[in-house]
KOLMAR-553093 format. One record per residue (C-alpha): residue number from 1; y, z, x. Coordinates in steps of 0.25 Angstrom, whole numbers, plus 5000, padded with zeros to 4 digits. Each point is the difference from the previous one (the first is absolute). Layout:
<kollos>
+-----+------+------+------+
|   i |   py |   pz |   px |
+-----+------+------+------+
| NUM |    Y |    Z |    X |
...
+-----+------+------+------+
</kollos>
This chain:
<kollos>
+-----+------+------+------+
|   i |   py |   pz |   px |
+-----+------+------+------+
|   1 | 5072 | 5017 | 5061 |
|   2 | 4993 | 5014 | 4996 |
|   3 | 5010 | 5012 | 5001 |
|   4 | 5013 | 4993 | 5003 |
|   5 | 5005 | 5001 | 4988 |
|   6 | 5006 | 5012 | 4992 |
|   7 | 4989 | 5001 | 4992 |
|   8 | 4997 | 5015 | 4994 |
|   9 | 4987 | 5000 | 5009 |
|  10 | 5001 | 4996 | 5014 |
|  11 | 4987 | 4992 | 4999 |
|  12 | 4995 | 5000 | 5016 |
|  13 | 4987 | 4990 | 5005 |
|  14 | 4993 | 5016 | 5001 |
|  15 | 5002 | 5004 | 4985 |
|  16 | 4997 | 4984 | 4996 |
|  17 | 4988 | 5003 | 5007 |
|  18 | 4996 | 5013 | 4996 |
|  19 | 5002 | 4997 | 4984 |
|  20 | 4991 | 4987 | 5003 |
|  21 | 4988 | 5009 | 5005 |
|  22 | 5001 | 5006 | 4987 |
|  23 | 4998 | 4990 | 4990 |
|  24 | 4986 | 4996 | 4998 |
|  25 | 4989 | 4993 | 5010 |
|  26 | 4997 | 4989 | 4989 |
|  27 | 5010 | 4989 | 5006 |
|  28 | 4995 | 5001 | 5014 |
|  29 | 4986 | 4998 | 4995 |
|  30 | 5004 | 4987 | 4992 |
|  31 | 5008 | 4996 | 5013 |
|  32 | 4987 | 5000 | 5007 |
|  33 | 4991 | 4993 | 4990 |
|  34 | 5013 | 4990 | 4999 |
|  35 | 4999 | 4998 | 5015 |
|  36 | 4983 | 4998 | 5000 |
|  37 | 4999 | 4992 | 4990 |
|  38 | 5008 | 4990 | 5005 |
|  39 | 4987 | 4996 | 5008 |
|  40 | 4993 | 4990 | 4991 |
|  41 | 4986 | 5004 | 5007 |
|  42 | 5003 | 5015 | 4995 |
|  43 | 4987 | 5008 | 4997 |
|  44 | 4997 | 5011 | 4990 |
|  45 | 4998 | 5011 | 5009 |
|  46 | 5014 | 4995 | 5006 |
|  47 | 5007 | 5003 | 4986 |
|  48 | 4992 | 5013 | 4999 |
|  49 | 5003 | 5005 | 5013 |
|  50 | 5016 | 5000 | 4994 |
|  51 | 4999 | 5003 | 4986 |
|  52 | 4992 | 5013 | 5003 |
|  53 | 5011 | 5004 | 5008 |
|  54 | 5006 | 5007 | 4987 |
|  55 | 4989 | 5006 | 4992 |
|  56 | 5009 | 4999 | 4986 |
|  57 | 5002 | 4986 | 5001 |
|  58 | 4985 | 4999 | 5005 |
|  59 | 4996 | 5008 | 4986 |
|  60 | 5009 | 4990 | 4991 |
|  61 | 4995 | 4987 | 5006 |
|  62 | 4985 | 5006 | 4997 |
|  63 | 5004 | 5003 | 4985 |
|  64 | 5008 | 4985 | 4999 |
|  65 | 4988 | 4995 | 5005 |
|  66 | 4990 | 5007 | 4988 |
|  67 | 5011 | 4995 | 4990 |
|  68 | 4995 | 4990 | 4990 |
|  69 | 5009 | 4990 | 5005 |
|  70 | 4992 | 4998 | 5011 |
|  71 | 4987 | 5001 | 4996 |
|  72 | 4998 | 5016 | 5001 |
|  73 | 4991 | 5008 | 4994 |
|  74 | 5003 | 5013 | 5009 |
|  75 | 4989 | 4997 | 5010 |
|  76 | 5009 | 4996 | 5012 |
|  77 | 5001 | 5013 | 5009 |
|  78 | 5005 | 4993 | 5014 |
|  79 | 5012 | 4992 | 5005 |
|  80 | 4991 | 4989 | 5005 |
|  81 | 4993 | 4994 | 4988 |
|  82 | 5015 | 5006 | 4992 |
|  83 | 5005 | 4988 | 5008 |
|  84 | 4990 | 4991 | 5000 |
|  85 | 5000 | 5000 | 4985 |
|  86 | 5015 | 4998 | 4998 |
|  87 | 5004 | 4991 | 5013 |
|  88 | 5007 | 5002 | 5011 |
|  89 | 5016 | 4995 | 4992 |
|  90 | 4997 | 5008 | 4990 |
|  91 | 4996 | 5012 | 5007 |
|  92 | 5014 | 4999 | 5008 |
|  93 | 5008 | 4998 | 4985 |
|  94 | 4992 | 5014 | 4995 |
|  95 | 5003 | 5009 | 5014 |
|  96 | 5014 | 4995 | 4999 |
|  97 | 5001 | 5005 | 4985 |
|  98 | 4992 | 5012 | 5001 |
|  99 | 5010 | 5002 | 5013 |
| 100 | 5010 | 4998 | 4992 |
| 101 | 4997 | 5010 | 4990 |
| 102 | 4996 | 5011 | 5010 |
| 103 | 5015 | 4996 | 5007 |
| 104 | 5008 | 5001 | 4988 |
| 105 | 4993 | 5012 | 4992 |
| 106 | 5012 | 5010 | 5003 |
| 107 | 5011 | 4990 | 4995 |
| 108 | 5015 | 5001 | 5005 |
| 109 | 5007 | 5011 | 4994 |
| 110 | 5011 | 4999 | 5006 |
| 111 | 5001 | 4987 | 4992 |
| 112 | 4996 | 5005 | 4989 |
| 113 | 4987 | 4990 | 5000 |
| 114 | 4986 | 5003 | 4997 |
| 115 | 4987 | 4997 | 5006 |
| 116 | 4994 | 4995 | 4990 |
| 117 | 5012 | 4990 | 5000 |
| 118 | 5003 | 4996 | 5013 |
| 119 | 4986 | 4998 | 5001 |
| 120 | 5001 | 4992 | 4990 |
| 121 | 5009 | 4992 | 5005 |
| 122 | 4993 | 5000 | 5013 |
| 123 | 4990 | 4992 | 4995 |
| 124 | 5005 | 4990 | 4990 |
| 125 | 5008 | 4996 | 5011 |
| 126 | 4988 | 4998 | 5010 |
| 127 | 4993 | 4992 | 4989 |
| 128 | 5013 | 4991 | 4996 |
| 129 | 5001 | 4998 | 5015 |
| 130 | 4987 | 4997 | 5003 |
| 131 | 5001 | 4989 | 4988 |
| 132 | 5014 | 4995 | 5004 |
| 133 | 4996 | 4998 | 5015 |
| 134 | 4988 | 4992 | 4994 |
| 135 | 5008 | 4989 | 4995 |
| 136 | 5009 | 5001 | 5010 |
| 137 | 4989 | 4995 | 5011 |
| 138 | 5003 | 5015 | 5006 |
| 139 | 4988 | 5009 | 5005 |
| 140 | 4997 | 5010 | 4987 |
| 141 | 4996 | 5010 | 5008 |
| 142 | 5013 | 5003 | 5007 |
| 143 | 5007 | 4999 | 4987 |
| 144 | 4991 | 5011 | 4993 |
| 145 | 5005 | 5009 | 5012 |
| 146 | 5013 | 4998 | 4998 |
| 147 | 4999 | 5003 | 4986 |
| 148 | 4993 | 5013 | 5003 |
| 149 | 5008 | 5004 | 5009 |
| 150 | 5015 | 4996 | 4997 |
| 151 | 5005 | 5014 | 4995 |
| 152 | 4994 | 5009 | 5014 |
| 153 | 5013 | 5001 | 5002 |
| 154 | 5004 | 5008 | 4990 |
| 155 | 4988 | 5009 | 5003 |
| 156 | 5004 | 5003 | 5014 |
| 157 | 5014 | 5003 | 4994 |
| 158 | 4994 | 5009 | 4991 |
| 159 | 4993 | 5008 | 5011 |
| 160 | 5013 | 5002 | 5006 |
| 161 | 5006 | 5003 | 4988 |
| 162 | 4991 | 5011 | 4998 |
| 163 | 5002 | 5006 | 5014 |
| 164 | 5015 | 5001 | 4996 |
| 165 | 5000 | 5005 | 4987 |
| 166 | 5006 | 4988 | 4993 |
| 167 | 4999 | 5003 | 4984 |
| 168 | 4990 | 4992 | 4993 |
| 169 | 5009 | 4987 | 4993 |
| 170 | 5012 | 5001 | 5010 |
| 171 | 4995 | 4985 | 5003 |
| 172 | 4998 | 4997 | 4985 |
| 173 | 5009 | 4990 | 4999 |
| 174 | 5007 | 4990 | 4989 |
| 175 | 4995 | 4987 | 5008 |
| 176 | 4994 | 4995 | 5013 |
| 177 | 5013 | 5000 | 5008 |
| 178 | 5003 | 5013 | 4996 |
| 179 | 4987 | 5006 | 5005 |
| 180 | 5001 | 4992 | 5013 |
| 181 | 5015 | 5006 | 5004 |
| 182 | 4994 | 5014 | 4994 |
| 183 | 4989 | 4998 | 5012 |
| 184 | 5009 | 4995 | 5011 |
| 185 | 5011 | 5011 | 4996 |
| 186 | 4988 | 5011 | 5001 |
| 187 | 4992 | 4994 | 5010 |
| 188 | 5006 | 4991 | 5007 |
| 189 | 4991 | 4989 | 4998 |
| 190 | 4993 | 4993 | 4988 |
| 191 | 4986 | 5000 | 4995 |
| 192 | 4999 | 4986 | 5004 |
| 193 | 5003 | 5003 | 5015 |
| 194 | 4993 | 5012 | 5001 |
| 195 | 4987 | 4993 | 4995 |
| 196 | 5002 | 4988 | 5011 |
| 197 | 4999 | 5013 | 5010 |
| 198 | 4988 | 5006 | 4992 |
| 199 | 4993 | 4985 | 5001 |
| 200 | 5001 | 5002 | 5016 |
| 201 | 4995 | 5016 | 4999 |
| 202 | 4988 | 4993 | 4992 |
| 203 | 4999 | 4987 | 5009 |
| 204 | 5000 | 4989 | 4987 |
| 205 | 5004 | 4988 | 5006 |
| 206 | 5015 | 4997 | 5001 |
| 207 | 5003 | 4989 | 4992 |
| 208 | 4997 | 5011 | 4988 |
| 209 | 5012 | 5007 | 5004 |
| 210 | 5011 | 4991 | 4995 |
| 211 | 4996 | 4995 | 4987 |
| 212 | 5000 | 5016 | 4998 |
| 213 | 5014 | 5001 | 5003 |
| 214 | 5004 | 4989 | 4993 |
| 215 | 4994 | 5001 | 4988 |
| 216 | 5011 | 5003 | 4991 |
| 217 | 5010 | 4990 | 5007 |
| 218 | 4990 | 4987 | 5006 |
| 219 | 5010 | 4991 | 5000 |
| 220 | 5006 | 5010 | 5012 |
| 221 | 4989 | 4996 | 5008 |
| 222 | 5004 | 4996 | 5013 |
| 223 | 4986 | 4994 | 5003 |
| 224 | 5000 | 4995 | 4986 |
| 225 | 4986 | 5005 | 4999 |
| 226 | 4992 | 4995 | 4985 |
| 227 | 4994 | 5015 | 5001 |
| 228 | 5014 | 5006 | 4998 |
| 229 | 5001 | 4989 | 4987 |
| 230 | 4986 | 5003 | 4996 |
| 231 | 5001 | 5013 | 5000 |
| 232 | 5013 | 5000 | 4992 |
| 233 | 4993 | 4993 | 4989 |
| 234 | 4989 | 5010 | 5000 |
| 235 | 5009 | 5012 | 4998 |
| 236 | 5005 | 4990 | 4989 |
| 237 | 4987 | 4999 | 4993 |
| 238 | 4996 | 5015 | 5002 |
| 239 | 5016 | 5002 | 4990 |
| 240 | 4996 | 4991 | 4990 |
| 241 | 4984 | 5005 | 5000 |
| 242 | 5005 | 5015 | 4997 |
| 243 | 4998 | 5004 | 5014 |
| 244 | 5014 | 5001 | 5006 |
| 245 | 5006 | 5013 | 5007 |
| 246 | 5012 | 5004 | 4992 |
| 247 | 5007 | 5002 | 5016 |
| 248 | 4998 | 4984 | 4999 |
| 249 | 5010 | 4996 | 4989 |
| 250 | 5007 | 4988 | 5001 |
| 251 | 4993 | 4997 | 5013 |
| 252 | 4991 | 4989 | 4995 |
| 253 | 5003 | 4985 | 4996 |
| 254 | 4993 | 4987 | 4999 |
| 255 | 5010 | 4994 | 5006 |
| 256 | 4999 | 4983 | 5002 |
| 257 | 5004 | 5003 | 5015 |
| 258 | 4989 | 5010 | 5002 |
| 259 | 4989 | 4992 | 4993 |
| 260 | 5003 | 4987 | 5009 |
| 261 | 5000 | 5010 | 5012 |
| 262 | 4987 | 5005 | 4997 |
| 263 | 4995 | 4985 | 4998 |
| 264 | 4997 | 5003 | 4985 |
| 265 | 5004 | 4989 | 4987 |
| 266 | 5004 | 5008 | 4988 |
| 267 | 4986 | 4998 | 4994 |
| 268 | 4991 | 5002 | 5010 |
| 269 | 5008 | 5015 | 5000 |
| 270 | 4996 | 5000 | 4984 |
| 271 | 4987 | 4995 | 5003 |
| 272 | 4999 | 5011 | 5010 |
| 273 | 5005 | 5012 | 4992 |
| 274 | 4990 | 4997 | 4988 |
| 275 | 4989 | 5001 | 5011 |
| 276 | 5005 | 5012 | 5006 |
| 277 | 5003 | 5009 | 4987 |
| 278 | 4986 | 4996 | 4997 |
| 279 | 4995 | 5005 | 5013 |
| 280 | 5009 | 5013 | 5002 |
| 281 | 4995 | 5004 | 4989 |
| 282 | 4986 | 5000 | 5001 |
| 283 | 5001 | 5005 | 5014 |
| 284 | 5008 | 5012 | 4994 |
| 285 | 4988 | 5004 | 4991 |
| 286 | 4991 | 4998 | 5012 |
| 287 | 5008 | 5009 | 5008 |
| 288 | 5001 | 5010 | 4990 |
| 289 | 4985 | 5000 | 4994 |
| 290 | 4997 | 5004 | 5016 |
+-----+------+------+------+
</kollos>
């Protein structure tokens, strides 16, 4: 439990919440468009009426949509035909990048990770997820959320890191374990179990919450849930892509055991990961050209 243990900085539900009113609007926003458009009869003006909530994700749609990818020639100038000309999935997949990158833009100093990396990784997880839940007969849209938004967290952590004058690197550390007693030790919690509390702040659904906590150790899972496996095996691809966090060393594996609980065979996995470096990477150029 938060603030029972004799951890540097007594971490009470006030200063939880405080450090989470300072982290970026973005997730609450993809929270809500999550939430609509989980009504198959959703309008344009519905998805609209959310994504203009925040007028820099707003703005990034509208420049995603004028890329040539889609068909643009810089002559969209409103949400409405933005989304009618890239479709109602593929609209929720570019607010959840662009929210992404407007989420993880500072980086974690106190890790000693950037924001250009953690974003990064933020994202070739979401696209490795999306595929992975694809062949696993799992909705690919809860995947690519859980890929965006595994490392909140840490961001959280961050915050209050900040607030106590933790030196930058004092979480850097030689593997995944190591990082994960440095948090409880400072904090009292982990990064997995403080992003379960931010899911709730946010109001994702709850069955996002334990494959976030179990990421790095599915097997754990008391529910056995296939997202915790699935998940995993994201983090997995995002290491051998180029995209890992050097806080996340030995934390991956492609382990038989993990592969059968996400309902994979070994080639469907290798089938998958040719698709999804193909994918991240032009999802990356996208991103970057907007």
């Amino acid at each position: 439990m938060m603030g029972e243990s004799m951890s540097a900085i007594a971490l009470t539900a006030d200063k939880f919440a405080a450090a989470a009113e300072r982290l970026p609007t973005a997730p609450q926003i993809f929270s809500r468009l999550n939430a609509a458009m989980k009504n198959p009869d959703i309008s344009v003006e519905e998805i609209v009426s959310v994504v203009q909530l925040d007028a820099a994700l707003s703005a990034r749609v509208l420049r995603l949509s004028n890329s040539a990818q889609y068909g643009g020639c810089g002559n969209i100038n409103n949400l409405g035909e933005a989304i009618n000309r890239t479709g109602f999935q593929e609209v929720y997949r570019l607010v959840g990048a662009a929210m992404s990158s407007q989420l993880y833009i500072t980086g974690l100093p106190v890790y000693g990770v950037g924001g250009d990396e953690l974003w990064g990784n933020s994202l070739t997880c979401a696209i490795a997820l999306e595929h992975l839940s694809d062949a696993a007969g799992e909705d690919r849209r809860v995947g690519y959320t859980l890929g965006l938004l595994r490392s909140v967290g840490r961001l959280l952590l961050q915050r209050l890191a900040s607030s106590a004058l933790v030196p930058p690197l004092s979480g850097r550390k030689a593997t995944a374990a190591l990082v994960g007693a440095w948090e409880r030790e400072t904090f009292g919690v982990t990064s997995a179990e403080a992003a379960e509390r931010l899911f709730s702040l946010w109001r994702f659904p709850e069955r996002l919450a334990e494959p976030i906590h179990f990421q790095f150790k599915p097997l754990s899972a008391p529910q056995r849930v296939r997202f915790a496996a699935l998940l995993h095996l994201a983090g997995y691809i995002a290491d051998r892509l180029g995209h890992s966090l050097p806080i996340e060393n030995e934390a991956w594996t492609r382990d038989e055991d993990v592969l059968l609980m996400a309902g994979l065979e070994p080639e469907t996995f290798e089938v998958c990961l040719e698709k999804i470096q193909a994918s991240a990477k032009q999802m990356n150029s996208l991103m970057r050209a907007a």
